[in-house]
C-alpha positions in Angstrom: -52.2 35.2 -58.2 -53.3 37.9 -55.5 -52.2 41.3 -55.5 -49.7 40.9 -52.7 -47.6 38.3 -54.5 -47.5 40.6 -57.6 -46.2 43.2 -55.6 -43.4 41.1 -54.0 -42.3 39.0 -56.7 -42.5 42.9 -59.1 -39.9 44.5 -56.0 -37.5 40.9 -56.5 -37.5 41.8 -60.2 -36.9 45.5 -59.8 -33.6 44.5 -57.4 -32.4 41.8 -59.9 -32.9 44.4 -62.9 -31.5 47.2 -60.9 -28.3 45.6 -59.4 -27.9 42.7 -62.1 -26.8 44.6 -65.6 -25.3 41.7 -67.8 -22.0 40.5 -67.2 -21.3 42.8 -63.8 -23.2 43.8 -60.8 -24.2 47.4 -60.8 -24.3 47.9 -56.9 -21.9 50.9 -56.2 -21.7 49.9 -52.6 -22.6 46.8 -50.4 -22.9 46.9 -46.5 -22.5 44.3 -44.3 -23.1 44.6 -40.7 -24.3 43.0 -37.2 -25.9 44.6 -34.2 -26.1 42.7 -30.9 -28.4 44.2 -28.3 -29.6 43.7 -24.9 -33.1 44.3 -26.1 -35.3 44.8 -29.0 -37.3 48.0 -29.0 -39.2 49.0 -31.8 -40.6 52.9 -32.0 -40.8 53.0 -28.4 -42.6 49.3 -27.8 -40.8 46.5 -26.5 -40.3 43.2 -28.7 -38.3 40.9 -27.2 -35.0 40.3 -25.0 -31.5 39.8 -26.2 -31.3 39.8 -30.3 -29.2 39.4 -33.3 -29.8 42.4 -35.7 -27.9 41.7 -39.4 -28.0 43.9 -42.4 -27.0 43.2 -45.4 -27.8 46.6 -48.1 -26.9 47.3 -51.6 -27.1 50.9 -53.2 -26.7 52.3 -56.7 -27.1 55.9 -57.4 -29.7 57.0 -55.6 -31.4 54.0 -55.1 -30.8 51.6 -52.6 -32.1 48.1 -51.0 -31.8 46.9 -47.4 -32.5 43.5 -45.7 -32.7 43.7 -42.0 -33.6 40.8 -39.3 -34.0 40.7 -35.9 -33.9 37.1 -34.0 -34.4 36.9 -31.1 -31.2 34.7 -28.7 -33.9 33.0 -26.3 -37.1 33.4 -27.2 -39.0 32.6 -30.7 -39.1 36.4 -31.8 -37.9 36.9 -35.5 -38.5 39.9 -38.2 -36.9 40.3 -40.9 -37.8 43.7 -43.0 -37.1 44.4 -46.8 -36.7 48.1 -48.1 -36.3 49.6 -51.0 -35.7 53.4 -51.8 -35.0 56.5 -53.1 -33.2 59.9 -52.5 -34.4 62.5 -54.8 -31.3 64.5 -55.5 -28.4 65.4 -53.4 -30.5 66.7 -50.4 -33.7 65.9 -51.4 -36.5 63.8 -49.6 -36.2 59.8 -49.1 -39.1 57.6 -50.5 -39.0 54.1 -49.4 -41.7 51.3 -49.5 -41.0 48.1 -46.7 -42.1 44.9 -46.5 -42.2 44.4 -42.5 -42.8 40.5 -41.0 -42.7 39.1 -37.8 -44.8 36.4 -37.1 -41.6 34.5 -35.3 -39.8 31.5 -36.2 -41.4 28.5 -37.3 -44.8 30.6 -38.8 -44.5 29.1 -41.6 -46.3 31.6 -43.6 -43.6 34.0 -45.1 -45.1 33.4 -48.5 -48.5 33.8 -47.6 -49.8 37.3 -49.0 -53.3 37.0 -49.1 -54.9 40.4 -47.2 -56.4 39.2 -43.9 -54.1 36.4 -43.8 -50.8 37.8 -44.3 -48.1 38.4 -41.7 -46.6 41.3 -43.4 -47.1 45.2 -43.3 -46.7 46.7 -46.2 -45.2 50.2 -45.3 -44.4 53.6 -47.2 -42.2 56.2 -46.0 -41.0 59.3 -46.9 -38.1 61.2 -44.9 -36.2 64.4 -45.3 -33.0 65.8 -43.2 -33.3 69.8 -43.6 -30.2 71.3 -45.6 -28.7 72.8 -42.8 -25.3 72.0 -41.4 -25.7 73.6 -37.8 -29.2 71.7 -37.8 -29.7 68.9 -39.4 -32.8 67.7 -38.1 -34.7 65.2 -39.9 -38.3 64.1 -39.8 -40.0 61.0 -41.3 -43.7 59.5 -42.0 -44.3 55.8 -42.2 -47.7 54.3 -42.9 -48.9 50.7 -43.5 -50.9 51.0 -46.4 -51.2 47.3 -47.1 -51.2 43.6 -45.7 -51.7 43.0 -41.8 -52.7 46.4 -40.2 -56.4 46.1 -40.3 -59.1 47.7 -37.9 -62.9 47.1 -38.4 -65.5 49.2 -39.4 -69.2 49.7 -38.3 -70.4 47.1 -40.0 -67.6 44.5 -38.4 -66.0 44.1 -41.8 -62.1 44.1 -41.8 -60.8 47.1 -43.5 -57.1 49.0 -43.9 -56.1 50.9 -41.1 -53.0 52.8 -42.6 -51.8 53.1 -39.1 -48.7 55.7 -38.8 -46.1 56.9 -36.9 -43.5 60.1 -37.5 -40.6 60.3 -36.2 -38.3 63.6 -35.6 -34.6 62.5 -35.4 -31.8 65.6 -34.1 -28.0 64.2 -34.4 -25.5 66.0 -32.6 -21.9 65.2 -31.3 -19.9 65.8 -27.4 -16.4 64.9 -27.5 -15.8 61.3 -28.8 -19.4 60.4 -28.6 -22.4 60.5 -31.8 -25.8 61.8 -30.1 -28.9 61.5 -31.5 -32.5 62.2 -29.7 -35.4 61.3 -30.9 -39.2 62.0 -30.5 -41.8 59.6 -32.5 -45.7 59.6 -32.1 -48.5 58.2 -34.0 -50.7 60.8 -35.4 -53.8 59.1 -35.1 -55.6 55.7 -33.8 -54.1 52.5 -34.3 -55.2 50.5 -31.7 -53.9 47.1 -33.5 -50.2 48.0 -34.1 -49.3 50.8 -31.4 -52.4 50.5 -28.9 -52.9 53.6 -29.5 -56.7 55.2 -29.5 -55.5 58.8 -31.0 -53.0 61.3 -31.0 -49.9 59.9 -29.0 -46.6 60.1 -27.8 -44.7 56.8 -28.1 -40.9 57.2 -28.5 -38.8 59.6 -26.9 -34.9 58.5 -27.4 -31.0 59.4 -26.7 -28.7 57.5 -28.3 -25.0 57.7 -28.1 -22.5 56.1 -29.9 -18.5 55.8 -30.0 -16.0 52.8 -30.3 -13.7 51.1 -28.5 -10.2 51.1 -29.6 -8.8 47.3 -29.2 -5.5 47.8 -31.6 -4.7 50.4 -33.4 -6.1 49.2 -36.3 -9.4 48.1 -35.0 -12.2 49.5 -32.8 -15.6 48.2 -31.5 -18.3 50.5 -32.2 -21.1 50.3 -29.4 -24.0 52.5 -28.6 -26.1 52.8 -25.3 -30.2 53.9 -25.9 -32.4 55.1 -23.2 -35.6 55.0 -24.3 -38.9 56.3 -22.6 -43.2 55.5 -23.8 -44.8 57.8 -22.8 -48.0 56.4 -24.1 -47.3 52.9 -22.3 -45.5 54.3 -19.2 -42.7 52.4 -20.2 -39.2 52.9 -20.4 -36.3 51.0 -21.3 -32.4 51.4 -21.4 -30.5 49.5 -24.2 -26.7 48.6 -24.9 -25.7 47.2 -28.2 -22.4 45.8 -29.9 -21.9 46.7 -33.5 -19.9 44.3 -35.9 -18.6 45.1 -39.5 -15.9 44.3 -41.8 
């Protein structure tokens, strides 16, 4: 058995232990939720058109676990991530390792972990929001350190590429509406996974979100994203519909 399956099949046996204690689940909190959006765009790079976005997470303490998918409403785009992490303390940093797949629907190769075969990325992150109510800015590193993101070397072989990005997240709030901008780049070259050749900037965000009051004891949250690549010359402008119980 390779590597990659001992990895997943250890992270399915850490969340059964974790959540699973005997006779009662241990999850202090379970969310449920659906995003509908206009478009998928992923740190700044378009995926796909019109897309179902669930979520489905479970946290205990500090630690938490997320599924998230993305399918795609007319084309054959699908992804569906797994995360697992952990807060250190009260306002301490966020370490998270992801499984990340999206070959598409009817791959066929979910299970298939085998390095320069597999469809997923193997991600870590860490991510920490500064202690500071009048600033809370937050900043975050992901890198792929295993699985698909592979560049070659001199001698034409296939090695890692640990390909990252960092993002720099700053929420703030005007009148009813939630603001967030962001600014992402990847530090370095990673030609496969954000054609990039060095040093770039690829995601620079506002978001803003509020809801729609229907009764009085129910409101639509949506959100509207303008997004601009500066690394691609690209921009894009993104409305989305959020549903939870």
């Amino acid at each position: 058995m390779n590597h990659f399956k001992v990895t997943i099949i250890g992270f399915i046996a850490a969340v059964v232990v974790s959540f699973y204690g005997g006779d009662k689940v241990c999850a202090q909190e379970v969310r449920i939720q659906g995003d509908l959006v206009s478009s998928y765009v992923w740190r700044g790079f378009y995926q796909t058109g019109v897309s179902f976005q669930p979520t489905l997470g479970f946290s205990a303490g500090n630690f938490s676990l997320t599924a998230w998918g993305s399918t795609s409403l007319s084309e054959s785009n699908k992804e569906i991530d797994l995360t697992a992490a952990y807060k250190f303390g009260e306002t301490g940093p966020v370490l998270s390792v992801a499984t990340l797949w999206w070959d598409g629907q009817g791959a066929g190769n979910y299970f298939h972990f085998k390095s320069g075969d597999t469809g997923h990325h193997i991600e870590a992150g860490l991510s920490y929001t500064l202690p500071v109510e009048k600033f809370p800015l937050s900043i975050a590193w992901y890198t792929m350190f295993a699985g698909m993101d592979k560049k070659l070397n001199d001698k034409g072989e296939e090695k890692q590429n640990y390909s990252s990005y960092v993002e720099f997240n700053y929420p703030f709030s005007l009148k009813s509406v939630d603001l967030n901008v962001t600014c992402g780049i990847v530090p370095y070259k990673a030609a496969r996974q954000y054609n990039c050749n060095g040093f770039a900037v690829t995601n620079v965000a506002l978001k803003g979100t509020t809801a729609i009051r229907l009764t009085d004891k129910f409101s639509l949250p949506v959100f509207a994203q303008a997004i601009w690549n500066p690394r691609m010359e690209d921009a894009h402008l993104v409305f989305g519909i959020t549903l939870r119980p």
